[in-house]
C-alpha positions as CSV (number, residue, x, y, z in Angstrom):
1,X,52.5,-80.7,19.6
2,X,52.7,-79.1,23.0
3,X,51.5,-75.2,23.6
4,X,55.1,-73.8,24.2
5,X,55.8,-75.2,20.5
6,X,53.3,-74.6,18.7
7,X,53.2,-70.8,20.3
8,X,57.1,-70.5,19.3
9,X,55.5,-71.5,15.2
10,X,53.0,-68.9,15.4
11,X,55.4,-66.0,17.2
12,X,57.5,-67.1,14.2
13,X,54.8,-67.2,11.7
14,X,54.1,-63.6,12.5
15,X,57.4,-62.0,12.2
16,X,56.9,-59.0,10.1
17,X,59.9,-60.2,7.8
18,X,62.8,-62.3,7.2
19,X,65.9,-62.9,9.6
20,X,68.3,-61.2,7.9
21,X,69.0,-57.9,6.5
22,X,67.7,-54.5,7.1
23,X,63.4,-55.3,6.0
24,X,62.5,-55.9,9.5
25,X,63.4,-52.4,10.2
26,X,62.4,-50.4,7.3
27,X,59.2,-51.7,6.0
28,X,57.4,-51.0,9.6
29,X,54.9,-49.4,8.8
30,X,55.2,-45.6,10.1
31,X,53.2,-45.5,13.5
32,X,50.0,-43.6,13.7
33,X,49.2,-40.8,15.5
34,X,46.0,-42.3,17.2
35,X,44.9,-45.8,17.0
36,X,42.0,-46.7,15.1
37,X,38.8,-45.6,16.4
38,X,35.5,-46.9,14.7
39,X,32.4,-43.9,14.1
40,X,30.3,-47.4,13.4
41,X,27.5,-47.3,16.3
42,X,27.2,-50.7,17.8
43,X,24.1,-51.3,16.1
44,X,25.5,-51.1,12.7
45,X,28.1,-54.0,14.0
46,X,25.9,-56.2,15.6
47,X,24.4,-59.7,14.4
48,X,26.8,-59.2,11.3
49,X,28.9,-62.4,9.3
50,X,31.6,-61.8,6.7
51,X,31.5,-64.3,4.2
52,X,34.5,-65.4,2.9
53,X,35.2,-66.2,-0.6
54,X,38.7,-67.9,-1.7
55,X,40.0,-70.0,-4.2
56,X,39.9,-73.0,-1.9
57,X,36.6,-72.8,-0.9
58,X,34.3,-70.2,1.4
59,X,34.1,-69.7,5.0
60,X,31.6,-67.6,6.9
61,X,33.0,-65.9,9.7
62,X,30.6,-64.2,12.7
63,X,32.1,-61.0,13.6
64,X,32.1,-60.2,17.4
65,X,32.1,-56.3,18.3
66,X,30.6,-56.9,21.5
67,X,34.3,-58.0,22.3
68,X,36.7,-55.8,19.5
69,X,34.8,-53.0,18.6
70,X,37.3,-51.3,17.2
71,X,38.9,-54.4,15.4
72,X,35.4,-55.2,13.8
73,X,35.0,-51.6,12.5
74,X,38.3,-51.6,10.8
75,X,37.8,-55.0,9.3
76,X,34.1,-53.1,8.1
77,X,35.7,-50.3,6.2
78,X,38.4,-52.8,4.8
79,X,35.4,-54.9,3.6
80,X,33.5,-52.0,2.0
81,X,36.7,-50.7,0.6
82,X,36.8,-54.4,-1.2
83,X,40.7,-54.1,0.5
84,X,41.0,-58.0,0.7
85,X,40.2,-58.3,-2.5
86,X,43.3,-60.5,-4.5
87,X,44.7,-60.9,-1.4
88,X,46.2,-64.0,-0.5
89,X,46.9,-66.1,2.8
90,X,50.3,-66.0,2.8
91,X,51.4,-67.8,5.5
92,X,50.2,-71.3,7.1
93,X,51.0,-73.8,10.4
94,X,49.8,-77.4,9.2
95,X,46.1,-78.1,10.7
96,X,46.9,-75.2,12.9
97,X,47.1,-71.6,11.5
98,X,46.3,-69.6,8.2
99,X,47.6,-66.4,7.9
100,X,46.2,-63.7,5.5
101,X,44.8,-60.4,4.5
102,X,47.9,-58.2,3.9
103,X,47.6,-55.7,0.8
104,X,50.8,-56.5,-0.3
105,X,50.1,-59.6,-1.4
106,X,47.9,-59.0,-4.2
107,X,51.1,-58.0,-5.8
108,X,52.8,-61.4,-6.8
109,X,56.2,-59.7,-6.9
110,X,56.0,-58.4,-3.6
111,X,56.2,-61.9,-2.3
112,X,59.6,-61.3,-0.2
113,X,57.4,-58.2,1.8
114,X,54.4,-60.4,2.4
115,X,53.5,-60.5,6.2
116,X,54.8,-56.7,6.5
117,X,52.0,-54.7,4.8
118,X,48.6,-53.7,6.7
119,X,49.9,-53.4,10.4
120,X,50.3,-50.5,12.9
121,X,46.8,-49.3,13.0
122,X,45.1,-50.6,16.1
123,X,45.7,-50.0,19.8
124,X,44.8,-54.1,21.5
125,X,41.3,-55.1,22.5
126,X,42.4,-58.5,24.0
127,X,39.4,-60.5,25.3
128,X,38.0,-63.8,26.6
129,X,37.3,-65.0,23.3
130,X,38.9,-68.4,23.6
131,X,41.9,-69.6,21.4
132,X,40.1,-72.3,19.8
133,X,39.2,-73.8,16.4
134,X,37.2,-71.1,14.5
135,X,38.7,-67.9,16.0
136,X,39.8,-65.1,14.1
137,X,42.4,-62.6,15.4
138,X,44.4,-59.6,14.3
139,X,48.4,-60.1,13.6
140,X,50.5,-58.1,14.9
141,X,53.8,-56.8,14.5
142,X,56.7,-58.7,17.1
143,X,56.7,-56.9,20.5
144,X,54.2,-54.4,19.7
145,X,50.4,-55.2,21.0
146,X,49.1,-52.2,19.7
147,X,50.1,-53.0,16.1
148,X,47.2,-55.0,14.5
149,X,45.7,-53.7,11.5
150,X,44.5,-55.7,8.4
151,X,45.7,-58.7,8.3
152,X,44.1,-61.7,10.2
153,X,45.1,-65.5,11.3
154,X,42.2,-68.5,11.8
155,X,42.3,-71.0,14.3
156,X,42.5,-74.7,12.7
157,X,42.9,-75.9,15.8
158,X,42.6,-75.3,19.4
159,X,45.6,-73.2,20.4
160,X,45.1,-72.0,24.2
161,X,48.8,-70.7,24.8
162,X,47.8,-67.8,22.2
163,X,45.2,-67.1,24.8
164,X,44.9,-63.0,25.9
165,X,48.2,-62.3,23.3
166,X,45.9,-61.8,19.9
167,X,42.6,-59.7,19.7
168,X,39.8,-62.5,18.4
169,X,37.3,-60.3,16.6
170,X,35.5,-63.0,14.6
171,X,35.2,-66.7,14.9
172,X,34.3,-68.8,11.9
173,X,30.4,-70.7,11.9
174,X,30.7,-72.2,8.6
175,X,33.7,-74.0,6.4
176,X,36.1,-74.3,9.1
177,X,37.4,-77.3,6.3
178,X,37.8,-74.8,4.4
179,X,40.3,-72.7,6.3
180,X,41.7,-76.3,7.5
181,X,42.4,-77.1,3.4
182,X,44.0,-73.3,3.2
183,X,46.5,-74.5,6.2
184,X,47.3,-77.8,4.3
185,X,48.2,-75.2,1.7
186,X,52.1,-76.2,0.4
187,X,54.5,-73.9,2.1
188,X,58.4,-73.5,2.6
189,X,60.5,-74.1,5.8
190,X,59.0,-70.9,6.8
191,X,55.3,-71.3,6.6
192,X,55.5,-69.1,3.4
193,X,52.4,-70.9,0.8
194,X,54.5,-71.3,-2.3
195,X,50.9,-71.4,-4.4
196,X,48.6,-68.3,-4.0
197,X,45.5,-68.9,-2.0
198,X,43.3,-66.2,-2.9
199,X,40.7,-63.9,-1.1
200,X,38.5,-63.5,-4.0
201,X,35.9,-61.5,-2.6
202,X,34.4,-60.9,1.4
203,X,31.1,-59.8,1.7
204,X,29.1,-58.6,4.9
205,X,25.9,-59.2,5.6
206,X,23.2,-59.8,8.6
207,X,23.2,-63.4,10.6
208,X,20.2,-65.5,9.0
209,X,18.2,-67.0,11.1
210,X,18.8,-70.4,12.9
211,X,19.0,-73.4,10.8
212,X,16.3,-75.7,11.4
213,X,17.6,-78.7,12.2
214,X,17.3,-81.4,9.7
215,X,14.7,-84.3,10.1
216,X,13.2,-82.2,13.4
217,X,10.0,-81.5,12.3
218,X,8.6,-84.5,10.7
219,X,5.9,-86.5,11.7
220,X,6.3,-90.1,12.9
221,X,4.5,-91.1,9.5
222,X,6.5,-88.8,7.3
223,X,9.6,-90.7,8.4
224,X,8.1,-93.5,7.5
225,X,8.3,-92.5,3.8
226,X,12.2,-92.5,3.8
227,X,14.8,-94.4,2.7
228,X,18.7,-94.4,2.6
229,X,20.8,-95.7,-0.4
230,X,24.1,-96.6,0.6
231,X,26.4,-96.4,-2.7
232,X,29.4,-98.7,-1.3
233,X,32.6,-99.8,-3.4
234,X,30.8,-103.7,-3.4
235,X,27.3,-102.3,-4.4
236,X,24.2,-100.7,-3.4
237,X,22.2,-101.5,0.0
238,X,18.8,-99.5,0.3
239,X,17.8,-99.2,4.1
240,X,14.2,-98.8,5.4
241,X,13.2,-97.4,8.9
242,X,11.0,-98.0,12.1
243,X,10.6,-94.6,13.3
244,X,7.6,-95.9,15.6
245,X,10.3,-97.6,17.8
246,X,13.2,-95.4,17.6
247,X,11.9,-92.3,16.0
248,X,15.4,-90.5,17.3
249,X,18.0,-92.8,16.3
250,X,16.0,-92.3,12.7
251,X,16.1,-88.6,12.7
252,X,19.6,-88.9,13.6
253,X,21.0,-91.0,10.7
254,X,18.8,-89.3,8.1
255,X,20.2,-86.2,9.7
256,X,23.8,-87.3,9.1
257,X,23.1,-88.9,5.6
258,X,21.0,-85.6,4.2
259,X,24.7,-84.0,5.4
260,X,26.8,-85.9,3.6
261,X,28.3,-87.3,7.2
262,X,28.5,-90.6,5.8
263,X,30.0,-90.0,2.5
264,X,33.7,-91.9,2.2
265,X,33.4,-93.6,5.1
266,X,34.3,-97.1,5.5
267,X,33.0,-100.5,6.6
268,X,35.8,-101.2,9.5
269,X,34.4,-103.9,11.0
270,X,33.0,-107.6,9.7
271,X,31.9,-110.3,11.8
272,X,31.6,-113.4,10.1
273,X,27.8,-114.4,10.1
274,X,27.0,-111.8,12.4
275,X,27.5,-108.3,11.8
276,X,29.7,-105.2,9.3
277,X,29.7,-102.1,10.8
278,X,30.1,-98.6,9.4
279,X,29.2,-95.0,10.1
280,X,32.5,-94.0,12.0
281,X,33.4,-90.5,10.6
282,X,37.1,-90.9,11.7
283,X,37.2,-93.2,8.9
284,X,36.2,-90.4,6.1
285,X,39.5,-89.3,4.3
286,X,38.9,-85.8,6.0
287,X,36.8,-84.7,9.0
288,X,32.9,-83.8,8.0
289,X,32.1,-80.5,7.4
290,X,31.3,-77.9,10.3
291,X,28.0,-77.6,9.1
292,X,27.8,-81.8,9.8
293,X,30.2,-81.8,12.9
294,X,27.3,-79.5,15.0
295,X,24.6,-82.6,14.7
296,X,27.0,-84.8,15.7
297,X,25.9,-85.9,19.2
298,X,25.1,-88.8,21.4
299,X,21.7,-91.0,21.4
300,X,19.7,-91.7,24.4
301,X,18.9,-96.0,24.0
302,X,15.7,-96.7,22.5
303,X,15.5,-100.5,23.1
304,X,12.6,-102.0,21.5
305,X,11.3,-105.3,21.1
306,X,12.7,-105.3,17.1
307,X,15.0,-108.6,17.1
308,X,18.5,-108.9,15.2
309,X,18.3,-111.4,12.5
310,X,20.1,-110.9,8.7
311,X,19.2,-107.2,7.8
312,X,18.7,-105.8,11.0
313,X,19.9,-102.1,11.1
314,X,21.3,-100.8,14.5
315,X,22.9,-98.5,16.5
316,X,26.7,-99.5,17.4
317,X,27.7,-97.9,21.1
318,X,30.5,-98.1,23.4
319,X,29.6,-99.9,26.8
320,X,27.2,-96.9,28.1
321,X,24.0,-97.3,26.9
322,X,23.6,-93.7,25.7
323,X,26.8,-93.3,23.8
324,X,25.8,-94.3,20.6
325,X,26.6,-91.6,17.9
326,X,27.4,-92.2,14.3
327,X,28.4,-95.8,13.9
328,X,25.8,-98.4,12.6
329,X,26.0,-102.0,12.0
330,X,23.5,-104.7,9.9
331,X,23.2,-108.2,11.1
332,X,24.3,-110.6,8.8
333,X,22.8,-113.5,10.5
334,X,20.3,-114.0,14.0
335,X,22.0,-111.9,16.4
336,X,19.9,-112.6,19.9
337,X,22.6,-111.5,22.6
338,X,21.6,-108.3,21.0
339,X,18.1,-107.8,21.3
340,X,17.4,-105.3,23.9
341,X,20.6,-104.4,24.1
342,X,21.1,-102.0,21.4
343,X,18.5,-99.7,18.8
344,X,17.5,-101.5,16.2
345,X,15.9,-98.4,14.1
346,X,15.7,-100.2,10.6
347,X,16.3,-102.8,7.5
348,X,17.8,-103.3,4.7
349,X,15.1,-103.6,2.1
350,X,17.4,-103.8,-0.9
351,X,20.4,-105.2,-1.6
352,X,20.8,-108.0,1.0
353,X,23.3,-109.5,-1.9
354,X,26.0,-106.4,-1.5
355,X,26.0,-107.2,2.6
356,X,26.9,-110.8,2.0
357,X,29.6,-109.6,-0.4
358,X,31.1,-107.3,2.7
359,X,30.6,-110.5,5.2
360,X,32.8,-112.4,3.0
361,X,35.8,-110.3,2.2
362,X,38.3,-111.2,3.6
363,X,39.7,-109.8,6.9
364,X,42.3,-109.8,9.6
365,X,40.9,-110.4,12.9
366,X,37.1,-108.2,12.2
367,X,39.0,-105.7,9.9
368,X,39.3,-105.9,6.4
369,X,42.1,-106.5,4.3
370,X,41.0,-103.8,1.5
371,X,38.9,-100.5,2.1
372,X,34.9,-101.2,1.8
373,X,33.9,-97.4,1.1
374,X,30.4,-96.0,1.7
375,X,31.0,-93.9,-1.2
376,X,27.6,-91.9,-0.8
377,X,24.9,-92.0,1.4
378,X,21.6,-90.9,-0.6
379,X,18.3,-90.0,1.1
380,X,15.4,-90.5,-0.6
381,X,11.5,-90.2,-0.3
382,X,8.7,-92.4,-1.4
């Protein structure tokens, strides 16, 4: 969908009320004196996250008052008020846009005035906080930039032709699938969700600390002691690993497993006799969460003198040596034109039986009839 579209869905999406009849004019709210100005010193603002609870999930959204002040403040009192409380998000664009927060909508027959309540209250702070996946901006009325108030949209998707035309004051860091589910949300013709989606409760409180990232830390030897199960729809296959040759590529998948990355993923690939392949996360039946999508990353080669016979584990890659990423592939038979040329970083020390039952099913071409799911990927320790 091209910018000019989908900025005529979301001008439409935040219409303060239907096409017809006299509500467009009459349920304005009245317009304030003075803007909304925030007594919060920026201190109180700073380093702060709102976290999200709804009845599809919860998000966790960074607030940014170094850029809206004033928005962030509002959103504060709102928050401490427990304002959003029963709330609902109202109004969606399909893996683009949810809409939400407007007090009126905690009152189920108020539906027809949803999108109307909440506005008015806050003079623009438009700044270079992209339009992409994750931000969170202030609605306003049509025509009037100095009109936000309490209700917010999130970003599904990157949406530059909204660029300097919304205030961003907040930008979700966790369970943007979340928000992505909420946009999935059945609606009407309109964008108008037909079910409630619920704000349940929002809650503020400081930025914790960076995550360490997952499989960092350990020594050579402690990888040593781990092993992946791979719960598949043929059986289970229990992999080993050689983190003395390719101590990164093993960090990396136990990273991705521990995250639930590989969970209902498929097996795309089979090569007769020589390898099945896996591990592609645009095979899962949704995209990984945000939390996984940050440790997704490319691999620097670490060719080693590990040969590729039946139950080599490896590192798929496009034709640059250093683009391997996700996708992973076992030998089911000597594989020599390989050696060298790609990371072997394990073996399967289990279930050898369950990899000859994906080498034989059947397949067009290298891809197979019927799904192969890796239902579950399962780290362990020993």
């Amino acid at each position: 969908m091209t910018p000019s579209v989908w900025l005529g869905l979301v001008l439409a999406l935040f219409s303060v009320a239907g096409q017809s009849g006299p509500d467009a004019q009459t349920r304005k709210a009245p317009p304030a004196s003075k803007p909304f100005h925030t007594t919060l010193a920026a201190a109180d603002m700073a380093n702060k996250q709102a976290v999200v609870e709804t009845s599809a999930g919860t998000f966790v959204v960074a607030l940014l008052p170094q850029s809206a002040p004033n928005h962030v403040g509002y959103f504060l009192n709102l928050v401490k008020d427990g304002a959003y409380a029963g709330t609902t998000f109202h109004r969606v664009v399909k893996d683009g846009i949810a809409q939400g927060g407007d007090p009126l909508s905690k009152d189920p027959t108020k539906k027809a005035l949803y999108g109307t309540g909440g506005l008015g209250v806050l003079a623009a702070e438009f700044n270079a906080e992209p339009m992409t996946a994750g931000a969170v901006a202030a609605v306003l009325q049509p025509g009037k930039r100095d009109s936000a108030g309490a209700q917010f949209f999130v970003l599904v998707t990157d949406q530059p032709a909204l660029q300097g035309q919304y205030t961003v004051f907040g930008r979700v860091v966790d369970g943007l699938d979340v928000v992505q589910r909420i946009s999935e949300a059945p609606a009407d013709d309109q964008g108008k969700v037909i079910d409630r989606v619920t704000i349940d409760r929002i809650t503020i409180r400081d930025t914790p600390p960076p995550e360490v990232e997952p499989f960092s830390t350990e020594s050579i030897d402690d990888l040593a002691h781990y092993r992946v199960v791979l719960e598949t729809t043929k059986g289970t296959i229990t992999l080993g690993f050689s983190p003395d040759v390719a101590p990164m590529h093993v960090r990396n998948f136990l990273r991705l497993a521990s995250l639930g990355a590989y969970d209902g993923t498929a097996f795309h690939r089979i090569v007769r006799g020589f390898v099945v392949q896996g591990g592609m996360l645009s095979t899962r039946p949704s995209p990984p969460p945000q939390r996984v999508q940050k440790y997704v990353r490319t691999l620097a080669p670490e060719f080693n003198a590990t040969v590729h016979v039946k139950g080599t584990l490896s590192m798929a890659r496009l034709d640059d040596p250093a683009s391997a990423s996700t996708s992973f592939f076992i030998c089911t038979g000597p594989a020599p034109s390989l050696d060298g040329k790609y990371t072997a970083f394990g073996k399967v020390i289990d279930g050898m039986d369950v990899v000859d039952a994906l080498d034989t099913a059947p397949v067009d071409g290298e891809t197979p009839r019927e799904r192969v799911e890796l239902v579950k990927a399962r780290v362990e320790k020993f």
